[in-house]
C-alpha positions as CSV (number, residue, x, y, z in Angstrom):
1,X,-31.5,49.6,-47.6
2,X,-34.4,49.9,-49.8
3,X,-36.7,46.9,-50.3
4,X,-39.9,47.0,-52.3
5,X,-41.8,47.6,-49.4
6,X,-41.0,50.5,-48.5
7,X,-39.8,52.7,-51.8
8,X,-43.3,54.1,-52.8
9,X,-43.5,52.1,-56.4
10,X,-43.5,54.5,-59.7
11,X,-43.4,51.8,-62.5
12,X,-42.5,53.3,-66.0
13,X,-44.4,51.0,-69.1
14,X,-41.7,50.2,-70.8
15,X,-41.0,47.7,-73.9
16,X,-38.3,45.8,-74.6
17,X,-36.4,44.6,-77.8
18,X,-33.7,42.2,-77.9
19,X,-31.3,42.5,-80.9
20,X,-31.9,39.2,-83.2
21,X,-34.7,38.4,-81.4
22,X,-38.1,37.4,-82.7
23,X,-40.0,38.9,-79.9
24,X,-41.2,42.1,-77.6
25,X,-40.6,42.0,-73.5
26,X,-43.8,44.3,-72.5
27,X,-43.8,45.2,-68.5
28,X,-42.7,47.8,-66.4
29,X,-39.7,49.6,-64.4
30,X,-40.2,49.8,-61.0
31,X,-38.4,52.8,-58.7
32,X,-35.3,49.9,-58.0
33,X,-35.1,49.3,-61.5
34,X,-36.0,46.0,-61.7
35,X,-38.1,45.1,-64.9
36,X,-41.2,43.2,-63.6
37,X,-44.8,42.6,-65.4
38,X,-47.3,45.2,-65.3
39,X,-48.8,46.2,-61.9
40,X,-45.3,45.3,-60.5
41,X,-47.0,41.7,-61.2
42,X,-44.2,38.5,-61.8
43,X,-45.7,38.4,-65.6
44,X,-43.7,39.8,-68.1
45,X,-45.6,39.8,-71.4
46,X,-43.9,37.9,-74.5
47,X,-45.7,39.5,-78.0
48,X,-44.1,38.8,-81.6
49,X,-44.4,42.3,-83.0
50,X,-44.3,45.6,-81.8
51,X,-48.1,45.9,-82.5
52,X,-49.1,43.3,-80.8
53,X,-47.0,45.0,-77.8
54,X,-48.7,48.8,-77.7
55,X,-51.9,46.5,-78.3
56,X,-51.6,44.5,-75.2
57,X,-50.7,48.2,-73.2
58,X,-53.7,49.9,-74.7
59,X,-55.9,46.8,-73.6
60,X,-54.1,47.6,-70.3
61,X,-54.9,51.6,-70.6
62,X,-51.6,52.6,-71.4
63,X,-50.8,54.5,-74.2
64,X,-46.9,55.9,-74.0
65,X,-44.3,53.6,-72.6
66,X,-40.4,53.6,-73.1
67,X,-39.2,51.3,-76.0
68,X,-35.4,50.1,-75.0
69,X,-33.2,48.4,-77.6
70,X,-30.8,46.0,-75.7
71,X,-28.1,43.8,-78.0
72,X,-25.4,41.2,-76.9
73,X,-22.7,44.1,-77.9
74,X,-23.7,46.6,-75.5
75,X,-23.1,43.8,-72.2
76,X,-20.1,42.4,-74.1
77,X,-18.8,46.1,-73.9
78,X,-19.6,46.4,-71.0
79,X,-21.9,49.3,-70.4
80,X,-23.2,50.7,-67.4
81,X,-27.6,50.0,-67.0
82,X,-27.7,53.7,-67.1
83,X,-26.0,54.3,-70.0
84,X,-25.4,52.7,-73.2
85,X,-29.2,51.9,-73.9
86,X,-30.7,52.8,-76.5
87,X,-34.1,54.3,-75.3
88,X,-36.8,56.4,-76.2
89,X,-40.5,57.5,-74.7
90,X,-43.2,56.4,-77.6
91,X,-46.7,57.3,-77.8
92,X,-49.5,55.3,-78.9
């Protein structure tokens, strides 16, 4: 079984934008795929544009991250987490 100490951690930048939602999820993917704050830190940041979010990853030396559109339809659908986001690899 893998645990998070031992998979060798390769955390993707990624941002995150919820369908009628006001706000921006900014964080990482970590190698198990769970969606944690940068540095594999417990902090997700919450921003209220997308500026403000490749802002706050510039601050943090990163400039490309994947930006993943998530809506209510796609769980009520039930798609797979590999498939049926809507994803894409920005640079900034």
């Amino acid at each position: 079984m893998e645990t998070l100490t031992n998979v060798k951690q390769q955390a993707t930048p990624t941002i995150i934008s919820v369908a009628e939602s006001t706000h921006y999820l900014v964080g990482s993917v970590d190698s198990l795929n769970n969606f944690v704050g940068l540095n594999n830190s417990s902090d997700v940041a919450l921003m209220g544009s997308l500026v403000e979010a490749k802002n706050y990853l510039r601050e943090n030396n990163i400039f490309s991250a994947a930006l993943e559109f998530q809506s209510a339809y796609d769980e009520m659908c039930g798609s797979s987490s590999s498939s049926g986001r809507c994803s894409q690899m920005i640079r900034f």
